[in-house]
Each structure stands twice: as C-alpha cells, then as structure tokens.
C-alpha positions as CSV (number, residue, x, y, z in Angstrom):
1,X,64.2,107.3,37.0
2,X,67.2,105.9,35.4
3,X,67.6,102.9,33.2
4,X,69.0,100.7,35.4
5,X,66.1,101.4,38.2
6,X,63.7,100.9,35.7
7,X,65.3,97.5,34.8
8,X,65.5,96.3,38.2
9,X,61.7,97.5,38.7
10,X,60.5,95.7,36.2
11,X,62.8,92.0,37.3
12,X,61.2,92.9,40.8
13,X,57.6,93.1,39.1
14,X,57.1,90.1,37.0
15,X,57.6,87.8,39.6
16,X,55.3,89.0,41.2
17,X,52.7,89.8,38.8
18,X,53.3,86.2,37.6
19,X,52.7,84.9,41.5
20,X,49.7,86.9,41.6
21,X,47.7,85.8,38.2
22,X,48.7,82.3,39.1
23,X,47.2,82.3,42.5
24,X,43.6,82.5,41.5
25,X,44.6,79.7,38.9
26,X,45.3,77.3,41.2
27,X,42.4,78.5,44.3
28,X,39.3,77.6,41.6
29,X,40.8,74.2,41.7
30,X,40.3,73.5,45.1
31,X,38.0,70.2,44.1
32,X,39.0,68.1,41.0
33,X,35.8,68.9,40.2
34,X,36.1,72.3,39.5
35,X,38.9,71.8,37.2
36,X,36.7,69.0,34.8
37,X,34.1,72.1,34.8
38,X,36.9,74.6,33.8
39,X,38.7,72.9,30.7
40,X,34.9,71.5,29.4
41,X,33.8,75.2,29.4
42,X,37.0,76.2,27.7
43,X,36.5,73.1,24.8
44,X,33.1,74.1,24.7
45,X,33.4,77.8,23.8
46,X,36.1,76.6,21.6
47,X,34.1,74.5,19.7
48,X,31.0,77.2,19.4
49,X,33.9,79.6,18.0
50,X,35.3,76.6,15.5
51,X,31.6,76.4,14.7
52,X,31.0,80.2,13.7
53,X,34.2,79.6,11.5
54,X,33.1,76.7,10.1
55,X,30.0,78.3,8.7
56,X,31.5,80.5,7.4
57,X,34.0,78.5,5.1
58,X,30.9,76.6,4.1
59,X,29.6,79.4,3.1
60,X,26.7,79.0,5.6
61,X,27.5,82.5,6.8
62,X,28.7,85.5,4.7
63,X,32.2,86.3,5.3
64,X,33.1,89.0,7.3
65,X,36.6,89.6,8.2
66,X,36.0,91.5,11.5
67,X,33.9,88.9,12.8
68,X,36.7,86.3,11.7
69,X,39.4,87.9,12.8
70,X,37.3,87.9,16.1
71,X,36.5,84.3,16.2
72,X,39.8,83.8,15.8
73,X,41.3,85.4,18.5
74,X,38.9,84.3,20.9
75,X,39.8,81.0,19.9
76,X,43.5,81.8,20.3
77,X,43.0,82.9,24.1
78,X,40.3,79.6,24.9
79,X,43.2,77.1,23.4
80,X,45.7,78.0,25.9
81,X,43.3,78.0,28.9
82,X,42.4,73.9,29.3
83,X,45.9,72.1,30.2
84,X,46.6,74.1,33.3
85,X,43.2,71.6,33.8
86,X,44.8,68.1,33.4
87,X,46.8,68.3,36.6
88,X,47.2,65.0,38.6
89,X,44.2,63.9,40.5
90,X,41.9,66.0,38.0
91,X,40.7,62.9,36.3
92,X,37.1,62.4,35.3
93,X,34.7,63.8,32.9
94,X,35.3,62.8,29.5
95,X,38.8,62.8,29.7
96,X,40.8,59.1,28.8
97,X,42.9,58.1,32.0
98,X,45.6,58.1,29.0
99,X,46.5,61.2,29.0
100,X,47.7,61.2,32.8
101,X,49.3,57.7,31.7
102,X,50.9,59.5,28.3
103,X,51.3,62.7,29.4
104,X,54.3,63.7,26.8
105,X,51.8,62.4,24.3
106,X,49.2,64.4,25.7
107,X,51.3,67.6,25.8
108,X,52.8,67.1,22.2
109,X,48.8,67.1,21.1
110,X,48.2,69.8,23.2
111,X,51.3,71.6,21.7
112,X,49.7,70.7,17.9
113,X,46.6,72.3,18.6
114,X,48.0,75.8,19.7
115,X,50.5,75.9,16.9
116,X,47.3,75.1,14.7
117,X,45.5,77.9,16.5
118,X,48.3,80.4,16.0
119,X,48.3,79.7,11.9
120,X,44.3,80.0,11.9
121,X,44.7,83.5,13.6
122,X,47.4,84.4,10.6
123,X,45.0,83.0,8.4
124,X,42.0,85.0,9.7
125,X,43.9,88.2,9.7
126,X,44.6,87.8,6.1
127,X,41.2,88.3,4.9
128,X,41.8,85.2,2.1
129,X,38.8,82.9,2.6
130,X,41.1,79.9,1.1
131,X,43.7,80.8,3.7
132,X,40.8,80.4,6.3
133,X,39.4,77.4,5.1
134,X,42.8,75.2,5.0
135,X,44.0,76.5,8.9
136,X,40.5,75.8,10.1
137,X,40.9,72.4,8.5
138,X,44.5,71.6,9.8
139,X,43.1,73.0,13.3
140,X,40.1,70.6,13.1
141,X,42.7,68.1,12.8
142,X,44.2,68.3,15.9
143,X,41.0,68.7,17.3
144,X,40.3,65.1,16.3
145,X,43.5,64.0,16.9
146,X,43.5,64.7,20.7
147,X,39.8,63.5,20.6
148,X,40.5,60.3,19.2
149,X,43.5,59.3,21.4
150,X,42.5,61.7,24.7
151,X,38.8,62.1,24.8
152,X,36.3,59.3,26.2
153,X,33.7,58.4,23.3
C-alpha cells in the first residue's frame, strides 16, 4: 500500500470512526433525564478519585505513586465526559439554570477545570508529593469555582 492510499484511508476513516463513537453519545440521551444521571455519575467518580488524592496529600494515605499516577488519569478521562451533558433541554438536577443562560461562562469554567486536570496528571507523574499537593489544590479550585457559580446549593 502506498503512502498516498494510506493517507486517504485513514481521511476516509476518521470520519467515520468519529460518526460512530458519537452515535452512542447522543442515543443514551434520549430523555433529559438520562443525561442529569450521566454527568452526576461522571462528577461523582470524579470527586471519589479527588478524594483518594486528597488523602493522600494529607497524609491520610501513604503515598504511592502508581496509585497516584492512577487516580490521576482516571480523573483526566471523567473531566472530559460531563459537558457533552449540559446540552439544551437537559436542565434539572442540581445544575443552576445559569449555566444554559451563561453558557460562555459556563464553558470557560469547564475549560479551567480540564486545564487544571491536565497539570494534576503532570503533577502526579512526577512523583513530587509538593507538585501533587499544589495541582490538586489549583484543581479543587475550579472545582469550587464552577460549584459556586454553576451548581444549585
């Protein structure tokens, strides 16, 4: 196969794959429902991860960088998983009706958080517990951020 075939293979393919992983996206949305159930599982296994970290800055937990570096990156996949949520007509559980009212705002958070995530996960990989303990912090952060503005008390 030459270069050129290969190319236009792959230009032909990730349409396609990108059509395909979308489509089960959008079918477990059916009901507005089912999307509040989908990002408050995603914040909610975020938040258990967060937690496992969080022990272990405070020393609750002995480090171990595997199980960091793990935490991490689960963390890392979870954070990119809720927004596809937010769509219009989702509203309800304990979101605010701001952030379909401020959705630039919204996003911008949104966008804060992952950039946090990304640092914590070249934080974690480090293996410097001080490293850890400030990304964790700046990630908790924007945590709070988008809770305080976004997130129904």
């Amino acid at each position: 196969m030459s270069i050129q075939s290969l190319r236009f293979s792959l230009k032909a393919l990730i349409p396609a794959l990108a059509l395909v992983t979308a489509s089960p996206a959008m079918a477990q949305f059916a009901k507005p429902e089912d999307a509040v159930k989908y990002r408050q599982s995603a914040f909610v296994l975020m938040g258990a991860h967060m937690g496992r970290l969080a022990a272990v800055v405070k020393g609750e937990t002995p480090y171990n960088r595997d199980e960091v570096v793990r935490n991490a990156a689960v963390i890392g996949t979870l954070s990119s998983l809720p927004w596809q949520a937010f769509g219009p007509g989702t509203e309800g559980g304990k979101a605010e009706p701001a952030i379909w009212k401020e959705s630039a705002k919204f996003k911008t958070a949104a966008d804060r958080m992952q950039a946090a995530v990304a640092e914590l996960n070249t934080a974690a990989q480090s293996g410097n517990p001080e490293n850890l303990k400030r990304a964790l912090g700046a990630t908790s952060q924007t945590c709070k951020a988008c809770h305080d503005d976004f997130r129904k008390k």
